[in-house]
C-alpha positions in Angstrom: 0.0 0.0 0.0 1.3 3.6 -0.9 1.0 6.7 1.4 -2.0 8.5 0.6 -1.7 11.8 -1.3 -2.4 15.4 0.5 -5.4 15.6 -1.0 -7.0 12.4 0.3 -6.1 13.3 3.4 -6.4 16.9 4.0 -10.1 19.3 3.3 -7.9 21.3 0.8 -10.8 23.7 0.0 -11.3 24.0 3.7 -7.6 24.4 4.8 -6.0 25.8 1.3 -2.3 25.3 3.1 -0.8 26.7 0.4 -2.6 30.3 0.3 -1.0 33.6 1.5 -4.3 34.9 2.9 -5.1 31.7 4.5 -1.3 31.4 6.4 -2.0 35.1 7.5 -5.4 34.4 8.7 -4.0 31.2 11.0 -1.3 33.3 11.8 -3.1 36.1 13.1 -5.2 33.8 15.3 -2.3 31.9 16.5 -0.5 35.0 17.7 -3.7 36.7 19.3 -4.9 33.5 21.5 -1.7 31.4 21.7 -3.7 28.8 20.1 -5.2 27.8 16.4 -7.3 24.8 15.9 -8.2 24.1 12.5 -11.6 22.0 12.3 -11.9 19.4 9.7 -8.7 19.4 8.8 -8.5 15.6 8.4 -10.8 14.4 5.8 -13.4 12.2 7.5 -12.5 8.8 5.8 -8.9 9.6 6.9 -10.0 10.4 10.1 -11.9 6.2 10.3 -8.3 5.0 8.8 -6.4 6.7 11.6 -8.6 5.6 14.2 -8.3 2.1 12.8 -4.7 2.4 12.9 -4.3 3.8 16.2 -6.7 0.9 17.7 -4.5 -1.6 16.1 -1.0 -0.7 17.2 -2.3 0.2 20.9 -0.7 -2.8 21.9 2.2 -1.6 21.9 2.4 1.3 23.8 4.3 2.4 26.4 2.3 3.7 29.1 4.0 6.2 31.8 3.3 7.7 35.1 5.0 10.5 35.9 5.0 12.7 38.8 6.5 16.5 38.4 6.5 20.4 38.6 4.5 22.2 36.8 8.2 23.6 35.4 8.4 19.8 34.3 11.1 19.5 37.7 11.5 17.4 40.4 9.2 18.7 43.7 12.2 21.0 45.2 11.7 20.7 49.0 13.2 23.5 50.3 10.5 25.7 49.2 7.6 26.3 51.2 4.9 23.5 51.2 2.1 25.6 48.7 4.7 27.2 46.4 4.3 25.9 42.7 8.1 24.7 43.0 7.6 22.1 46.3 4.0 20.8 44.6 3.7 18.0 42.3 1.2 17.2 39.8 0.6 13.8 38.2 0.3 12.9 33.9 -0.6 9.6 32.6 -0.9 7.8 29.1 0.5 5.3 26.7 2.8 6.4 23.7 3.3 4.9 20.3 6.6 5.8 18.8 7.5 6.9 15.2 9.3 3.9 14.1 5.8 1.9 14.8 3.9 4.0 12.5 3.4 2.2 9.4 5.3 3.7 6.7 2.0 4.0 4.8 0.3 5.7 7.6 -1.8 9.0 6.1 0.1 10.4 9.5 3.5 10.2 7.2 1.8 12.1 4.4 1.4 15.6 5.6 4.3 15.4 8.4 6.4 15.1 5.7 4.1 17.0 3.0 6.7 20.1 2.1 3.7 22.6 1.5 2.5 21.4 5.2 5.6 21.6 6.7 5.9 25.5 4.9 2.3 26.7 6.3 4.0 25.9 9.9 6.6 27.8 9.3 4.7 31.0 8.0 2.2 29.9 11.0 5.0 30.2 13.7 7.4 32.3 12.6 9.8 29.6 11.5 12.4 29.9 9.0 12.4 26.3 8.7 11.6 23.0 10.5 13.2 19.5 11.1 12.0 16.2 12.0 14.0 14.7 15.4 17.4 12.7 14.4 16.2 9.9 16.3 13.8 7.4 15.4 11.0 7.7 18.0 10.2 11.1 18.7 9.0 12.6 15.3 5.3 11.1 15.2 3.9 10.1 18.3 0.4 8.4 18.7 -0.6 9.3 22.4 -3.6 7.4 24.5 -5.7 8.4 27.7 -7.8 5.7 29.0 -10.3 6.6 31.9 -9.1 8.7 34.5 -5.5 9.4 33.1 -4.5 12.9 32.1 -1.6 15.6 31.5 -1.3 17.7 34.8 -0.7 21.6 35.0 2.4 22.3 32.9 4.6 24.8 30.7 6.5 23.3 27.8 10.0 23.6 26.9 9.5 23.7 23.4 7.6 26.9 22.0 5.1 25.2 20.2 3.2 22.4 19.6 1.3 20.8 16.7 -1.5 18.2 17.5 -4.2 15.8 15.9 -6.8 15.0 17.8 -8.3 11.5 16.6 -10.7 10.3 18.8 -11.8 12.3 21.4 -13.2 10.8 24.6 -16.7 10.1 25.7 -16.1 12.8 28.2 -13.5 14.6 30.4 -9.8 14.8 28.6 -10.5 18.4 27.9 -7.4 20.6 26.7 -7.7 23.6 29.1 -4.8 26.5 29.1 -4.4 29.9 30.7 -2.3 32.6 28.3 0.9 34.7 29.3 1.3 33.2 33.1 4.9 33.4 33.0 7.9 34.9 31.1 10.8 32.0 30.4 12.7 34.3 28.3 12.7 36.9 31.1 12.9 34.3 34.0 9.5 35.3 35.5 8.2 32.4 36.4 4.8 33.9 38.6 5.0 31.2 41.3 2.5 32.3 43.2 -0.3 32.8 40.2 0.8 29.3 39.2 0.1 28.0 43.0 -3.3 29.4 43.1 -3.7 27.6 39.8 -3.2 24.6 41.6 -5.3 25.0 44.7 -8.5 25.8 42.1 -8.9 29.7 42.6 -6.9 31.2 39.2 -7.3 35.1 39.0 -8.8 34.2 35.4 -10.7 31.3 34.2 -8.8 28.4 31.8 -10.1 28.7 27.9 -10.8 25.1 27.2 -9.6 24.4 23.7 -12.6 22.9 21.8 -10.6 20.5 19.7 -12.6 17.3 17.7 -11.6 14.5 16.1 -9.9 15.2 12.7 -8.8 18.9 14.4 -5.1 20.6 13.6 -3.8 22.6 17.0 -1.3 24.4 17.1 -0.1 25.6 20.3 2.3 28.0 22.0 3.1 26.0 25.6 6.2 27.5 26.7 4.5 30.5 29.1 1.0 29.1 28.5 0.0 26.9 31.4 -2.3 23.9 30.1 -3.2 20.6 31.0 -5.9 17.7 30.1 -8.7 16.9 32.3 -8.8 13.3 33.5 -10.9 11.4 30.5 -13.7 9.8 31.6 -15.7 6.4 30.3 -14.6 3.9 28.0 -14.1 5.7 24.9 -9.9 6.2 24.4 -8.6 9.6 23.7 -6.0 9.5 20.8 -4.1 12.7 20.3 -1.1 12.3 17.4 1.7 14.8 18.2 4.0 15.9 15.1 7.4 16.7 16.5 9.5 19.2 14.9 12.6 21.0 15.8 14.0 24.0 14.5 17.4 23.0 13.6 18.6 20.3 12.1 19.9 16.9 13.8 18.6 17.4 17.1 17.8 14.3 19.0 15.0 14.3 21.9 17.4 13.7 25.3 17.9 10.0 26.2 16.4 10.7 30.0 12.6 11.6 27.7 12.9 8.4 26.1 13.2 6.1 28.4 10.4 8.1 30.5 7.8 8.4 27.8 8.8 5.8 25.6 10.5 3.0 27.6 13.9 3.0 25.5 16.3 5.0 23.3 15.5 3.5 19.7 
């Protein structure tokens, strides 16, 4: 079988990733909610072939449970009890690596698409954008059965570029409050993030209303998100397309072997 073209994949008339206007438009949004979902991206029969594909190599995930910061640190001690830096929250899920994606996988075909991989670019502000050196970390088909989730967190990357493929029955909601810290000025608002954590933020999450067959692309470093704890039977499979923005790089050894279980 041969990897599907862009166009049996993607709503081309819907998402014309090729057009000026249409880059502008997704850029303009992006930098005015740190955050772009683009509905129907996924064409619907692509979205039943993923879904198929997803179910049949959940096998062989690796499923992690990790405690940390919401700076994605070990709990430091010496703070005070109810500082963000002392508190630990908890993220759970199982993680299908990019060697185990079939190499006809409709996944493979816009990852690697060069007009896709240009519309990020013009998106983000990217002069250009890399897959990982390693074999693993590129494409990664994510699962949360009932009751796991992604706790309060920043990311170290700037951005992040999501499918969401099946969403649950209920719960495993994206939610993420804008500008709550500076990294590039080292302001990391401790104490805005701790009453984040004890349920009383000075402004409400947005909740990122993200189907199955949805683009997101997201700016995480000084955004602080998480995913609600799904609930019911029904899996929620999130794809995450990796890029870097140089060439070569390799995701570190110590994320490996925590999110995938080994190093290739």
């Amino acid at each position: 079988m041969s990897v599907p073209s862009l166009c049996q994949v993607v709503d081309l008339d819907a998402h014309p990733l090729h057009d000026d206007g249409y880059r502008a438009q997704c850029r303009a949004t992006l930098d005015r909610d740190g955050a772009l979902v683009l509905s129907g991206f996924l064409l619907p029969a692509a979205v039943r072939q993923l879904v198929a594909e997803a179910e049949s190599l959940q096998h062989l995930a690796f499923h992690s449970e990790q405690t940390h910061t919401v700076y994605l640190e070990t709990a430091d001690q010496s703070y005070p009890q109810n500082d963000a830096r002392s508190r630990e929250v908890a993220s759970t899920k199982g993680a299908v690596t990019a060697d185990l994606v079939p190499d006809e996988s409709a996944l493979r075909t816009f990852y690697d698409d060069p007009v896709f991989r240009s519309m990020l670019c013009d998106v983000l502000g990217e002069d250009e954008l890399f897959e990982y050196a390693d074999p693993l970390s590129s494409i990664n088909v994510n699962y949360f059965l009932a009751g796991q989730e992604l706790g309060w967190h920043f990311d170290n990357s700037s951005f992040a570029v999501t499918l969401l493929v099946q969403a649950p029955g209920a719960g495993g909601t994206f939610e993420y409050i804008d500008a709550m810290r500076s990294a590039e000025r080292g302001e990391h608002n401790e104490q805005g993030v701790a009453a984040v954590l004890d349920g009383r933020p000075d402004r409400p999450p947005v909740a990122l209303d993200q189907r199955a067959g949805d683009l997101a692309l997201f700016r995480g470093r000084d955004a602080l998100h998480r995913v609600t704890p799904v609930v019911g039977d029904r899996t929620r499979i999130l794809v995450v397309l990796a890029y870097n923005t140089e060439p070569g790089l390799s995701l570190s050894e110590h994320a490996r072997m925590t999110f995938f279980g080994r190093l290739g």
